[in-house]
C-alpha positions in Angstrom: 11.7 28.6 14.4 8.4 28.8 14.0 5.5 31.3 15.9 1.6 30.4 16.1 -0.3 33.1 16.2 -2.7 35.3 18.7 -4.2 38.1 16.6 -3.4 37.4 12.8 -5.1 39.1 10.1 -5.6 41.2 7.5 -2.7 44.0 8.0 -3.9 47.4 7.3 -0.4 48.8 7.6 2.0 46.3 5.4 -0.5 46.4 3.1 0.3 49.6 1.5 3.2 47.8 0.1 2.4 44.4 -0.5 -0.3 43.9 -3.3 -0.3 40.1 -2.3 -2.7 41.0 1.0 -6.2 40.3 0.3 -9.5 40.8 3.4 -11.0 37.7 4.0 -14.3 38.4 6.2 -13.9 35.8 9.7 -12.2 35.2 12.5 -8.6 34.2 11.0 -6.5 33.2 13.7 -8.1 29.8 14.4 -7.6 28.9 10.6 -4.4 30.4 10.6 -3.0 28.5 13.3 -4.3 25.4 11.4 -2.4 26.5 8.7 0.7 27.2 10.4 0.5 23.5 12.7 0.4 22.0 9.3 3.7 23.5 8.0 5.2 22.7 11.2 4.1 18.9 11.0 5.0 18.4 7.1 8.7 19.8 8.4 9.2 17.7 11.1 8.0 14.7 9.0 11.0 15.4 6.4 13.1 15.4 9.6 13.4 19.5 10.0 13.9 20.4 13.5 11.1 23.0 14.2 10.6 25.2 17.0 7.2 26.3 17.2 6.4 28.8 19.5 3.1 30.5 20.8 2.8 34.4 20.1 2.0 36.4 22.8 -1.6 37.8 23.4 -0.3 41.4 23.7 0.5 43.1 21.8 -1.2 42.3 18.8 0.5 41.4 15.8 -1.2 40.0 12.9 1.9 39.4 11.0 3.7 37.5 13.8 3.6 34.2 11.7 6.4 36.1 9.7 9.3 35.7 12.1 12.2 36.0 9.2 11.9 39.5 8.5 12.6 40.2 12.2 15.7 38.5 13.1 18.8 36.3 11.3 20.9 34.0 13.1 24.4 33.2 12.1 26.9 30.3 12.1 29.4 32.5 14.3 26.6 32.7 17.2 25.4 36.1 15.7 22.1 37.4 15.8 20.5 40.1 13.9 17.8 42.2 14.8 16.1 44.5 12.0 14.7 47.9 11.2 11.0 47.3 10.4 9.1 49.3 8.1 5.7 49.3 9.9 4.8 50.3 13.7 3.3 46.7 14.2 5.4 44.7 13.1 8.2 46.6 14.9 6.1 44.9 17.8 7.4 41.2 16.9 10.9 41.7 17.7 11.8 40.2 20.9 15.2 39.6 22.2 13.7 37.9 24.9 11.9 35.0 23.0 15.5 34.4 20.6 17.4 34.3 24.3 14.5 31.8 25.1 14.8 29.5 21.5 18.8 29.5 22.2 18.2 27.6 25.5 15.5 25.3 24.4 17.2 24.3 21.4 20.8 24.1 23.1 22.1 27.0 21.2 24.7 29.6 21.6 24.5 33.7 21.2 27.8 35.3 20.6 26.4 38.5 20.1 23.2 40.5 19.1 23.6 43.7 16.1 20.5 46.0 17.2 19.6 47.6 14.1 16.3 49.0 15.0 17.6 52.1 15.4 17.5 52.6 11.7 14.1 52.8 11.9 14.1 56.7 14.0 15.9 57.3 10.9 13.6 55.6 8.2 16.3 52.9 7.0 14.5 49.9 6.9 15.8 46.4 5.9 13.3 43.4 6.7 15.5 40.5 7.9 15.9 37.3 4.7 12.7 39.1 3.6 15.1 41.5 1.9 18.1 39.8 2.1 18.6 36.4 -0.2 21.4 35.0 1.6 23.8 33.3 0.0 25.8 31.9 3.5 28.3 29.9 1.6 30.0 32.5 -0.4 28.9 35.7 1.9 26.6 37.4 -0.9 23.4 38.9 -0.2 21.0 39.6 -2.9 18.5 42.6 -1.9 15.7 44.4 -3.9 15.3 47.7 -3.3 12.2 48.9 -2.0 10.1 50.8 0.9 11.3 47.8 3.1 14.8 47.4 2.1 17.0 51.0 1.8 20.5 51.0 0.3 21.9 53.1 3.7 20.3 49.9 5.8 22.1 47.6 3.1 25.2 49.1 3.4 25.4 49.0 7.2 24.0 45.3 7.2 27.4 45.1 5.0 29.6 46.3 7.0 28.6 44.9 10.1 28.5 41.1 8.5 31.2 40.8 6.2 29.0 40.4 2.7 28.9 41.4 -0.4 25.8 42.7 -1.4 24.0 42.6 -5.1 21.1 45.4 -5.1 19.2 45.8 -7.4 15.4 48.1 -8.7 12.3 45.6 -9.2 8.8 45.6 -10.4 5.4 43.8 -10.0 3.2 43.0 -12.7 1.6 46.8 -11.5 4.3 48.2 -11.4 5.5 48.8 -8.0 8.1 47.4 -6.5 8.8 43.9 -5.3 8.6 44.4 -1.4 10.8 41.5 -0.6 13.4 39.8 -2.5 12.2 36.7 -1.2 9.5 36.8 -3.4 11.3 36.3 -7.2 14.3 34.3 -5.8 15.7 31.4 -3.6 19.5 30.5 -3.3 20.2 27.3 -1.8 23.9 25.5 -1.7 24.2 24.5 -5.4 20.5 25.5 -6.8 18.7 28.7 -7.2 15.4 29.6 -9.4 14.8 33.5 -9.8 12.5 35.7 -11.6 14.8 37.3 -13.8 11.8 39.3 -14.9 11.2 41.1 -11.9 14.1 42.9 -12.3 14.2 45.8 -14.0 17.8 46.9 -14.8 19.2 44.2 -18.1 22.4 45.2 -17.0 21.6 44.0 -13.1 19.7 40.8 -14.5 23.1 39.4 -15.9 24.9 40.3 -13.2 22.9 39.0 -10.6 22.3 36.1 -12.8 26.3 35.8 -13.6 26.6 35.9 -10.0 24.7 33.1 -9.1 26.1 30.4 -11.6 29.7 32.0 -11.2 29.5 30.4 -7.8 28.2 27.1 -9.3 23.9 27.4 -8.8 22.1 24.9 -11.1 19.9 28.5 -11.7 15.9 27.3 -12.2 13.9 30.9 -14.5 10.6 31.3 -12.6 7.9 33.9 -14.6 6.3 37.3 -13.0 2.9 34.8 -12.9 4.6 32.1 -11.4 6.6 34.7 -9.0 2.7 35.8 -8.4 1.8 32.2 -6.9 5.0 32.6 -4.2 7.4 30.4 -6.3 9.6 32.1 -5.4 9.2 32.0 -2.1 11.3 28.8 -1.0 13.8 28.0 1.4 16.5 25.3 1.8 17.0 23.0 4.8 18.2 20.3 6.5 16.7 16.9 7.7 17.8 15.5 10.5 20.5 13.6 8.2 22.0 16.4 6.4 19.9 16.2 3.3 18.8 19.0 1.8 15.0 19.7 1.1 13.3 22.9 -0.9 10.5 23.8 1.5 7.7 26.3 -0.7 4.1 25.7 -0.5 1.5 23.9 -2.1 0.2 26.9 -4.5 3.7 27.7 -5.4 4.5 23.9 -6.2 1.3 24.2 -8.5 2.7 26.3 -10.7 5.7 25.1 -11.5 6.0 23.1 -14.7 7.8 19.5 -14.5 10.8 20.4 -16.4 11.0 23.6 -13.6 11.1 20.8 -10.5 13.3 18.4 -12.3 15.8 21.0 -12.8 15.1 22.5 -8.9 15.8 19.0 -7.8 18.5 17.7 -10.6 20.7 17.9 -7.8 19.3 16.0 -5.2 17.5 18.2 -3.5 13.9 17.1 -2.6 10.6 19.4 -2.5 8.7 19.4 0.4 5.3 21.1 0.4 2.7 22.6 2.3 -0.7 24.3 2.1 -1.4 27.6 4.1 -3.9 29.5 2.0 -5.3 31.7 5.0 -1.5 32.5 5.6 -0.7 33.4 1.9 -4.1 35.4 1.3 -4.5 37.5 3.8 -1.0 37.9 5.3 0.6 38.0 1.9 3.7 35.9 2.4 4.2 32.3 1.6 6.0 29.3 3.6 9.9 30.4 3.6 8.5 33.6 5.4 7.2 31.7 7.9 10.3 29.9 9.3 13.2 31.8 10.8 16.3 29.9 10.3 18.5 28.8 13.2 22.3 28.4 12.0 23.8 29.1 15.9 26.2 26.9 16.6 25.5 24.6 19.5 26.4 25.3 23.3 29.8 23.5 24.4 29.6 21.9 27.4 33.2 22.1 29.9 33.9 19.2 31.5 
């Protein structure tokens, strides 16, 4: 799923915690829904089935083209809702509009886990923006920060069954990482992580003994590259079953060849995208943009 936005723009309250937000002076939301058209058309020409969906007028939520950090949907017909950090982007969340993707796509909810009450008790976790889910083996990798609180972790846990890796980060100023999704991808048999980012040794060889003990072809991004949203990618499907690494044109940029050979040495294909208004201003790069559907698909009686 993809949203196209009403009212994006420069967020005055995310950006206390995400260095990546920069003002551009304009009306944004044309150009941004440019942007965001784009990414939707490159996906569906690698054969990714993509949603795209209008955001409402009202209220206004200039981060609406961020849908990940909102919800997670799960292969047993689960859907997550999540404590948000900031008032306006607690505005996104909309039962209502996943009910309404479900039918369109011919999907099935099991159940919905409300979290949002977290937030009355300032536990915040921000959806695959904070968690780096590894589906396959049930292991979610989470950096801690103002947007993703150990108490919210552990409840996430225990509701879903995973195993979770935690760990303390820092940005080339010397705050924390606000999203894990930002220094790491985990796909079904490659990874690439900044290993940098992360400030613990002892929690860099875990989390990286972690990933190639369940058999990841791991790919070491740097804090600059990690500053360009290479990190920022997300695996998916074609309409075959093949699997494609969707990240965005600046992040592809600064990759080095020997980087994408080994992100692709096993078969996985990069797909790009260029949504420069999106990444400026909104701070976030492609993977945030799409929120994954894994529901399993409506039976039909006979």
């Amino acid at each position: 799923m993809m949203i196209s936005p009403k009212s994006f723009g420069f967020n005055e309250q995310t950006a206390l915690s995400n260095p990546h937000q920069q003002r551009l002076d304009g009306e944004l939301n044309p150009t941004a829904v440019g942007e965001i058209d784009h990414a939707a058309n490159v996906l569906k020409a690698a054969g990714v089935h993509v949603a795209l969906v209008d955001d409402t007028e009202d209220p206004k939520t200039p981060d609406a083209v961020f849908p990940n950090n909102w919800f997670s949907t799960h292969e047993d017909g689960t859907v997550v809702l999540y404590p948000m950090a900031t008032p306006n982007r607690r505005a996104e969340r909309s039962e209502e509009l996943i009910h309404g993707i479900a039918e369109i796509t011919g999907l099935e909810i099991a159940k919905i886990i409300d979290l949002s009450y977290l937030e009355e008790e300032g536990e915040i976790l921000e959806g695959t923006g904070s968690l780096v889910l590894d589906r396959v083996n049930r292991i979610a990798y989470a950096a801690l920060s103002p947007r993703t609180t150990p108490r919210a972790l552990q409840i996430w846990s225990e509701q879903m069954g995973y195993r979770v890796i935690s760990f303390d980060t820092v940005d080339k100023d010397g705050a924390p990482v606000y999203h894990a999704n930002v220094l790491m991808s985990v796909g079904t048999d490659t990874a690439h992580i900044c290993l940098d980012a992360i400030v613990d040794q002892a929690k860099r060889k875990e989390v990286l003994g972690s990933l190639e003990e369940t058999g990841h072809k791991v790919t070491i991004i740097t804090a600059a590259q990690m500053a360009e949203y290479a990190g920022n990618a997300l695996e998916l499907l074609d309409g075959n079953g093949e699997r494609i690494l969707a990240m965005s044109k600046r992040a592809h940029t600064s990759l080095t060849p020997d980087q994408i050979s080994s992100m692709t040495s096993t078969g996985v294909r990069i797909v790009t995208a260029s949504i420069p208004t999106v990444e400026t201003v909104g701070g976030g790069s492609l993977r945030c943009t799409v929120g994954e559907l894994f529901l399993p698909q409506k039976t039909t009686s006979a």
